[in-house]
C-alpha positions in Angstrom: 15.3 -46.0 7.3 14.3 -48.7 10.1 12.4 -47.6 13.1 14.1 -47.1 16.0 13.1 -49.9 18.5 11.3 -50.3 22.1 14.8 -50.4 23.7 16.4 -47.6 21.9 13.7 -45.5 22.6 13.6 -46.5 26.0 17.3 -45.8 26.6 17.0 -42.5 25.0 14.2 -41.5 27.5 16.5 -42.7 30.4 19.6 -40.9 29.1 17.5 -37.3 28.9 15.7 -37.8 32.4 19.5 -38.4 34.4 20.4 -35.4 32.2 17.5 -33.6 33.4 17.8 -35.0 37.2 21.6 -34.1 37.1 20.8 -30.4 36.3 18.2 -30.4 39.2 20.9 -31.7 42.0 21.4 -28.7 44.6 24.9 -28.1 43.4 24.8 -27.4 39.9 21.6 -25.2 41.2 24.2 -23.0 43.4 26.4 -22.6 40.2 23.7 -21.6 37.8 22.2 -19.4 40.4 24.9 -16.6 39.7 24.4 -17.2 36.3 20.4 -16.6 36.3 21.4 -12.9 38.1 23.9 -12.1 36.0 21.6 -12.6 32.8 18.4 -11.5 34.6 20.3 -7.9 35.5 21.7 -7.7 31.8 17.7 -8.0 30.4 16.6 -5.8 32.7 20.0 -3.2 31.5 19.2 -3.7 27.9 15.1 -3.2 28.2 16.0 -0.2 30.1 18.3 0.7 27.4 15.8 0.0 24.7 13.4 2.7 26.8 16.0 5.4 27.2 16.7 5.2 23.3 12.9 5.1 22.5 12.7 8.2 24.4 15.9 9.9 23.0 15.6 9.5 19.6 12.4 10.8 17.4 11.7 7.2 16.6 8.9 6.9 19.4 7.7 10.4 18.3 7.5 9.7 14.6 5.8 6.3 15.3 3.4 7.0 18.1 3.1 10.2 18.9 2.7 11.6 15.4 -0.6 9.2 14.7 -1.9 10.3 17.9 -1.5 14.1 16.9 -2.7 13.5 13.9 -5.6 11.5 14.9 -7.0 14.3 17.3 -5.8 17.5 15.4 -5.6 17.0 12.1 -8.1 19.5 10.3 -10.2 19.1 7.2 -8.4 20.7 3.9 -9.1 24.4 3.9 -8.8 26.7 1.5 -5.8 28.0 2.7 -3.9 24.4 2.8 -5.2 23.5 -0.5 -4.0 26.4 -2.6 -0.4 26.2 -0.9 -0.2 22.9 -2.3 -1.5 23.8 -5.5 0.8 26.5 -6.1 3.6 23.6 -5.6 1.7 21.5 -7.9 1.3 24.6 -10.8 4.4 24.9 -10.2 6.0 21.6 -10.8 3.5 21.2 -13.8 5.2 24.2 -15.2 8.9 22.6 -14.8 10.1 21.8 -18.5 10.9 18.1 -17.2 8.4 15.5 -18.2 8.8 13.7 -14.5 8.1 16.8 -12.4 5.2 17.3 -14.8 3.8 14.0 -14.3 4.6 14.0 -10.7 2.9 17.2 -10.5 -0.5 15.7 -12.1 0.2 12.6 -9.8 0.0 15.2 -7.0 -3.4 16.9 -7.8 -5.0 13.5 -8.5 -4.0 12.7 -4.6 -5.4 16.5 -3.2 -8.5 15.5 -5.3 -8.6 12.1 -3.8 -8.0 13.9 -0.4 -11.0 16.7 -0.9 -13.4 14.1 -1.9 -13.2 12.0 1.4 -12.7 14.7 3.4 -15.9 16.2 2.1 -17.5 12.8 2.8 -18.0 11.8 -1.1 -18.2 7.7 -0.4 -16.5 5.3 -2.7 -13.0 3.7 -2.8 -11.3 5.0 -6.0 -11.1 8.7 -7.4 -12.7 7.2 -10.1 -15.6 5.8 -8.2 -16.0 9.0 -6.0 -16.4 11.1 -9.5 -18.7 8.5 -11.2 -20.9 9.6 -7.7 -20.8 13.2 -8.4 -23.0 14.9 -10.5 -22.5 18.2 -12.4 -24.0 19.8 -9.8 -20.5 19.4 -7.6 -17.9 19.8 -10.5 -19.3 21.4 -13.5 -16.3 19.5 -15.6 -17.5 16.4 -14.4 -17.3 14.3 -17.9 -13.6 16.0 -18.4 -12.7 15.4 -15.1 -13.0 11.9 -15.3 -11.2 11.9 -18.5 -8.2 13.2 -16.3 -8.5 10.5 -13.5 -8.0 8.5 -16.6 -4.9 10.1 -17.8 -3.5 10.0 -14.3 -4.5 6.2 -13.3 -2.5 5.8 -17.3 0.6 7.7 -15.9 0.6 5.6 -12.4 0.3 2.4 -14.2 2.8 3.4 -17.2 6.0 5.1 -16.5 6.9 5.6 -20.1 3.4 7.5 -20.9 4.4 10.7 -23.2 3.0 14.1 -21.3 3.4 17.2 -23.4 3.6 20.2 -21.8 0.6 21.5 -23.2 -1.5 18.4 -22.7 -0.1 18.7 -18.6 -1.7 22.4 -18.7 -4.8 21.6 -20.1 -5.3 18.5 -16.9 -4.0 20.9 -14.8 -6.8 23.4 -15.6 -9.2 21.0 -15.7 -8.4 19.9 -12.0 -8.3 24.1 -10.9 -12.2 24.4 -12.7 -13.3 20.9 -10.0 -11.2 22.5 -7.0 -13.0 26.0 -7.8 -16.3 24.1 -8.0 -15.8 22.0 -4.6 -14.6 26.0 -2.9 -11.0 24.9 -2.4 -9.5 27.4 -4.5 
């Protein structure tokens, strides 16, 4: 492809500043004047719009004003909290379906996950947090990390086999570390 010459170039320029100086002439300024109102009042109707429906719908609530609430009064698990989930989690663990059974260990790996940072155990992972612990905080320490390593094998495998028995036995093993940190 040649490149375009001097000239051409030159003429292009020209053609876009009478374009340009055209649009500038008093005139066509009158006539777009009525124009720039019209669209300035329909931005300022549709961002007033955009408030209003901010306002009337729970969007703004769920997205703002929930973090906020939640930032200043959420409370550290009690006792009370935790063994209102964990009677949904028994009872899921107790469903003769193999997905509410897994979902139900799935659950009690995230409350422990939860109790250990809110009682200020560092580290990123469950995994981590427990390899901190000693037997002195969960007295099933050894079996309870044999648990998180069921329940990091049912995250990362969706066709893992649970039997219902093997699902009881982690589930007791998860009541014997929540009795241990006074949760339950």
């Amino acid at each position: 492809m040649p490149m375009p010459t001097l000239t051409a170039t030159s003429t292009a320029v020209e053609k876009i500043e009478s374009a340009v100086s055209f649009l500038n002439t008093a005139s066509i300024q009158e006539g777009l004047f009525s124009l720039k109102v019209v669209f300035g009042i329909v931005a300022v109707v549709f961002v007033l719009a955009t408030v209003w429906f901010l306002f009337r719908t729970a969007f703004l609530n769920w997205w703002v004003l929930s973090f906020i609430k939640d930032f200043f009064t959420r409370e550290p698990l009690s006792p009370i909290r935790v063994n209102k989930r964990w009677q949904k989690i028994k009872n899921m663990v107790s469903r003769p379906s193999e997905v509410q059974r897994k979902l139900g260990l799935i659950k009690a790996h995230n409350l422990l996950d939860e109790a250990l940072k809110n009682l200020g155990h560092p580290g990123e992972t469950v995994a981590e947090r427990l390899r901190k612990l000693t037997t002195e905080h969960i007295s099933n320490l050894p079996e309870m990390i044999e648990v998180e390593a069921v329940c990091q094998d049912i995250l990362r495998d969706p066709d893992y086999r649970l039997s219902e028995e093997k699902a009881k036995e982690i589930i007791n093993v998860f009541a014997k570390a929540f009795v241990d940190l006074d949760l339950l």
